[in-house]
C-alpha positions as CSV (number, residue, x, y, z in Angstrom):
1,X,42.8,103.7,103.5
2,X,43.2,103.4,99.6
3,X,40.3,102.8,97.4
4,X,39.4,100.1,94.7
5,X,35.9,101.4,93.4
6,X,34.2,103.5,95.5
7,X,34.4,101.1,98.8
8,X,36.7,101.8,101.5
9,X,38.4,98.2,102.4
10,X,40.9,96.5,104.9
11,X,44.2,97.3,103.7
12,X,45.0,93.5,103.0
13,X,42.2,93.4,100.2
14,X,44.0,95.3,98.4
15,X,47.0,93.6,97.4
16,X,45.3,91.4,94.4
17,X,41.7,91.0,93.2
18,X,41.3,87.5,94.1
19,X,41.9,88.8,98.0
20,X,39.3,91.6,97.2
21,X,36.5,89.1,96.2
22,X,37.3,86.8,98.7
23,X,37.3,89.8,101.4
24,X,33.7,91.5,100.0
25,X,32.3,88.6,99.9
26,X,33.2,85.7,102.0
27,X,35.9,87.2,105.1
28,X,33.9,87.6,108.3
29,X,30.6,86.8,107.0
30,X,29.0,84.3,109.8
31,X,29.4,81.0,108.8
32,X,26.9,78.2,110.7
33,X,27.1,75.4,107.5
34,X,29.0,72.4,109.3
35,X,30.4,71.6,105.7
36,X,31.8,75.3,104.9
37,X,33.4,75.3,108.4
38,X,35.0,72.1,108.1
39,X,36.2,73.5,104.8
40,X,37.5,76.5,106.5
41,X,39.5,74.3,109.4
42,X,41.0,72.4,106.7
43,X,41.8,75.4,104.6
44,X,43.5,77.5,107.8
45,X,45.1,74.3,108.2
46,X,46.5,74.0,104.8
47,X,47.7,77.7,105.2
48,X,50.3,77.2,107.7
49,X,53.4,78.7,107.0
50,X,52.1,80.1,103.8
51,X,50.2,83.4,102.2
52,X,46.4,82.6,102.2
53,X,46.4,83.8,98.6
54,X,48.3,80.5,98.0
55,X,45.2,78.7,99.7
56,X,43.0,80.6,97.6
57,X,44.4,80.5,94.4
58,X,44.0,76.5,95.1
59,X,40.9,76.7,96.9
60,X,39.1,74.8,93.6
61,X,41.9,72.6,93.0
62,X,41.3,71.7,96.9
63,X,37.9,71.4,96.7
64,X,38.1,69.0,93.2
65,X,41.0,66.9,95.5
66,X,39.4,66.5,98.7
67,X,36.0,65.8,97.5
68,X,34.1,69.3,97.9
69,X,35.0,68.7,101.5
70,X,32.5,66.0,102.6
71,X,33.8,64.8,105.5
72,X,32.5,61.4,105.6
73,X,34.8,60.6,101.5
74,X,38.0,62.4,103.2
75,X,37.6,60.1,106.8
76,X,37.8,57.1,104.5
77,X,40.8,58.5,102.6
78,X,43.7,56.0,102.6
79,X,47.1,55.7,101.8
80,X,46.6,55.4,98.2
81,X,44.2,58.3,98.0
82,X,47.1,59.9,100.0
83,X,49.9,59.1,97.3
84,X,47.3,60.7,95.0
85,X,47.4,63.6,96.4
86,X,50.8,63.9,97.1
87,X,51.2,63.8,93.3
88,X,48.9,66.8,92.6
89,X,50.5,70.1,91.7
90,X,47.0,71.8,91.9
91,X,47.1,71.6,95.8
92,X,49.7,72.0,98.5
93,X,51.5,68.7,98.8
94,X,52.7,68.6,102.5
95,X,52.3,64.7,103.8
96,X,51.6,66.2,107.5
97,X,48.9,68.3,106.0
98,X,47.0,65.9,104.1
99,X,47.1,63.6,106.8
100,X,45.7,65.9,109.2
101,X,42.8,67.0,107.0
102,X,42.0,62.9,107.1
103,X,42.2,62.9,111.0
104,X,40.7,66.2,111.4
105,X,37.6,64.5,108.6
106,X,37.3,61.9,111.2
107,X,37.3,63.8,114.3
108,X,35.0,66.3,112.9
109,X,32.6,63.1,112.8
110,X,33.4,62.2,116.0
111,X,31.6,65.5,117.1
112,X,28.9,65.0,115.2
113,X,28.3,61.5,116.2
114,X,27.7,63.2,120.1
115,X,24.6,64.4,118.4
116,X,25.4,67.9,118.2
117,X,26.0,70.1,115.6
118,X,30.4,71.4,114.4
119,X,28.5,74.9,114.1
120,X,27.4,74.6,117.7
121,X,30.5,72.9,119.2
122,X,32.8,75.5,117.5
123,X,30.9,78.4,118.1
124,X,30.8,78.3,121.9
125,X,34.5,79.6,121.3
126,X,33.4,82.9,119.9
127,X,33.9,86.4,122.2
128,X,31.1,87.5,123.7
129,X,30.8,90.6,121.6
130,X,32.2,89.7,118.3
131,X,33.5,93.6,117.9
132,X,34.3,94.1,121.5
133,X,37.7,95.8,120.1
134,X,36.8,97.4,116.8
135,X,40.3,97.4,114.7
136,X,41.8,100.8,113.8
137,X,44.2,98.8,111.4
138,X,45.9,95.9,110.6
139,X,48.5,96.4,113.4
140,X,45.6,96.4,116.0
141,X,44.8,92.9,114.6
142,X,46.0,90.2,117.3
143,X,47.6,86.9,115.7
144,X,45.5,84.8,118.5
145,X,43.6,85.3,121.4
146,X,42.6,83.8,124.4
147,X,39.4,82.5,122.8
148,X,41.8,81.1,119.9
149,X,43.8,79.5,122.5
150,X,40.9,78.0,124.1
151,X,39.4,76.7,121.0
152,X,43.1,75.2,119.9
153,X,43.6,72.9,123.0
154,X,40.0,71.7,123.0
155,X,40.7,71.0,119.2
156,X,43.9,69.3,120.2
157,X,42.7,67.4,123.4
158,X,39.9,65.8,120.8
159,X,42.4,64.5,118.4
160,X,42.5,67.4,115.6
161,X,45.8,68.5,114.1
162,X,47.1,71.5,112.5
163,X,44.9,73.4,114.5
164,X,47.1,76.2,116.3
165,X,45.9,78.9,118.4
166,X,46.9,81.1,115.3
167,X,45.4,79.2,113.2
168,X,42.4,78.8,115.1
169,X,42.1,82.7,115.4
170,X,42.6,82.7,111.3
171,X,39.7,80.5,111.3
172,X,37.4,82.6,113.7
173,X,38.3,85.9,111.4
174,X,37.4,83.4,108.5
175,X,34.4,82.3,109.6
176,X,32.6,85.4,111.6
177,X,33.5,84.3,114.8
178,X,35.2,87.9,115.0
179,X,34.5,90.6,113.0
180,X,38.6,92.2,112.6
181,X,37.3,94.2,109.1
182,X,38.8,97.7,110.3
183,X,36.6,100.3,111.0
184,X,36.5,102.2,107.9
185,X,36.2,99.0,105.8
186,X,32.7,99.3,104.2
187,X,32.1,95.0,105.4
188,X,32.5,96.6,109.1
189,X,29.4,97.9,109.2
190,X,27.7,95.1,107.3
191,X,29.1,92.4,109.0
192,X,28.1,94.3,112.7
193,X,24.6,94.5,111.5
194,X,24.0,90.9,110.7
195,X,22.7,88.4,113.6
196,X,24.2,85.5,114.5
């Protein structure tokens, strides 16, 4: 594993400080804020078929465009709001996409309206041991898993879209549901010694 600092990382962080921030700080840290992981599911979403240091680079563009990710302002969004953002360069202007983060907004309420919690619904998906098969490196990583694939029909049988069971395994690396740092990343050990 190369070095940046004194910190061993994931090989991935490597490739551009924006990743390396994003990794330290953010990638695999548990995430139970109903707002940050609807950001997240909109976010993986957005990724499809692209680098997620495109999603990043944008991720404040995003965040200015789809109103700081409140789900109840994006549910309300409408076709003009859509043309609107169809017409910003600061975010990734895919008609399918946008519309699914509207649905997806809507849905998202739909869950919450049941009187439970996104953070509880979503988490019942995690593995029972979250590093049940520490990684060695990044071709130990899987691209889904059975979990993921679990967690992408109940998406899909509730309405959501752009919600994959790759996608949905992004999201569960995203988001702590997993913890696929490799072993001699330095956020291994700190992520395994948090509770969930």
């Amino acid at each position: 594993m190369e070095k940046v600092d004194d910190k061993p990382r994931c090989e991935w962080a490597l490739r551009d400080p924006l990743y390396r921030r994003y990794h330290d700080e953010e990638w695999g840290l548990p995430q139970h804020d109903d707002r940050l992981l609807f950001e997240f599911l909109i976010l993986e979403g957005m990724q499809a078929g692209l680098s997620w240091l495109t999603v990043l680079r944008k991720r404040e563009n995003f965040r200015r465009a789809f109103s700081d990710f409140v789900p109840e302002k994006i549910a309300a969004y409408g076709e003009r709001r859509i043309q609107a953002l169809m017409s910003d360069s600061g975010i990734i202007r895919n008609r399918r996409k946008i519309e699914a983060a509207i649905v997806n907004a809507r849905m998202f309420l739909k869950i919450q309206s049941e009187k439970i919690t996104f953070d509880s619904f979503i988490w019942r998906f995690a593995p029972e041991s979250r590093s049940r098969n520490p990684r060695k490196n990044l071709a130990d990583i899987p691209a889904q898993t059975p979990e993921s694939r679990e967690m992408s029909r109940t998406l899909r049988s509730r309405g959501f879209k752009f919600v994959g069971p790759t996608i949905c395994y992004a999201f569960m690396q995203a988001v702590g549901m997993v913890n696929d740092h490799t072993e001699d990343c330095f956020r291994y050990r700190e992520i395994e010694t948090l509770n969930l």
